[in-house]
N, C-alpha and C positions, 0 to 999 in steps of 0.2 A: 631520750629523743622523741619517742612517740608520745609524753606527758607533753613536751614543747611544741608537736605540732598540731593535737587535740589543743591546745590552751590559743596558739596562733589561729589555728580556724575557728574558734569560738569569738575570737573579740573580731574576726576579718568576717565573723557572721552579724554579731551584735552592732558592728560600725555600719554595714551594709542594711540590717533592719532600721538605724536610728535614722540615718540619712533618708531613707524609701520611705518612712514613715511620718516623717517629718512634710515632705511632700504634699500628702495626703492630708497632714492635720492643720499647715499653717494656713490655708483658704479657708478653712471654718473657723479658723480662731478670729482671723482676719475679721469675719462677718460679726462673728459674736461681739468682739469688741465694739468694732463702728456701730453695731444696732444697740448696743449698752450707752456709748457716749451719746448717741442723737438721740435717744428714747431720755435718758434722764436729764440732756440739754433742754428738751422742751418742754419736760414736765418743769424744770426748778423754775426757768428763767421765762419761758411764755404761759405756761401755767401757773405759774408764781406758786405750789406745790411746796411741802416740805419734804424734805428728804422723805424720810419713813413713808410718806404718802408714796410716793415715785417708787417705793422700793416694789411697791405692790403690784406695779405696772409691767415688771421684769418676766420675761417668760423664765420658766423651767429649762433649766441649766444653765443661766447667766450667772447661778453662784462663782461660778470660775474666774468669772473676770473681778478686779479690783476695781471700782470706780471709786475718783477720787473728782469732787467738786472744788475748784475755784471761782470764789463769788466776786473778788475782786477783778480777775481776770473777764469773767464771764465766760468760764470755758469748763467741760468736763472733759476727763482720760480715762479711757475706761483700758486697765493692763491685764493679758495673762501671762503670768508671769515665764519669761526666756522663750516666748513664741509672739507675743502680736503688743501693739500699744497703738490706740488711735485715740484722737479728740475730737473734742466738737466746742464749737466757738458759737456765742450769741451773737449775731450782727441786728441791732438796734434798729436800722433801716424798715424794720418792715419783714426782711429778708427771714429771723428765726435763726433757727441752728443750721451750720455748716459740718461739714464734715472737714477735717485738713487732710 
C-alpha cells in the first residue's frame, strides 16, 4: 500500500512539474522560434543569402529550433520540436518577411 501511494505521489508530482514548467518554457520557445523563421526569411529571400551563410546569422542557442526553408512557397518554419512552430512568409510587395 505505501509502494502504491509513494508511486501515486510521484507521477501527481511529475504531472504537476510537467504542466508548471511547460508554462514557463512555451513563451521562450515561442520567441526563439518566430526570431529563427524571420531572421533566416530575410537572410534567404531579401538577402538572397545561402542557407550556410544565414546559418552564421543564428544566435547561440537557436540549435533547438528546426528550420526548414520553402523556396517555392517563399516561406520559412522554424519547429521545436512538441513546444512551438512558427513561420515567416516572403511578401514580394516591398513589405519582406512576415511573421504568421
Amino acid at each position: 500500500m505505501k509502494k502504491i501511494r509513494i508511486t501515486l505521489l510521484s507521477l501527481a508530482l511529475l504531472l504537476f512539474l510537467g504542466v508548471f514548467g511547460y508554462r514557463f518554457v512555451k513563451p521562450t520557445a515561442d520567441v526563439i522560434a518566430s526570431y529563427g523563421a524571420r531572421v533566416v526569411c530575410s537572410c534567404v529571400f531579401v538577402g538572397g543569402r545561402s542557407d550556410d551563410s544565414c546559418a552564421m546569422d543564428l544566435e547561440e542557442g537557436m540549435e533547438i529550433a528546426r528550420l526548414e526553408i520553402d523556396r517555392k512557397e517563399k516561406r520559412v518554419t522554424a519547429t521545436i520540436p512538441l513546444i512551438s512552430k512558427r513561420s515567416a512568409e516572403f511578401i514580394e510587395d516591398g513589405t519582406g518577411c512576415l511573421l504568421d
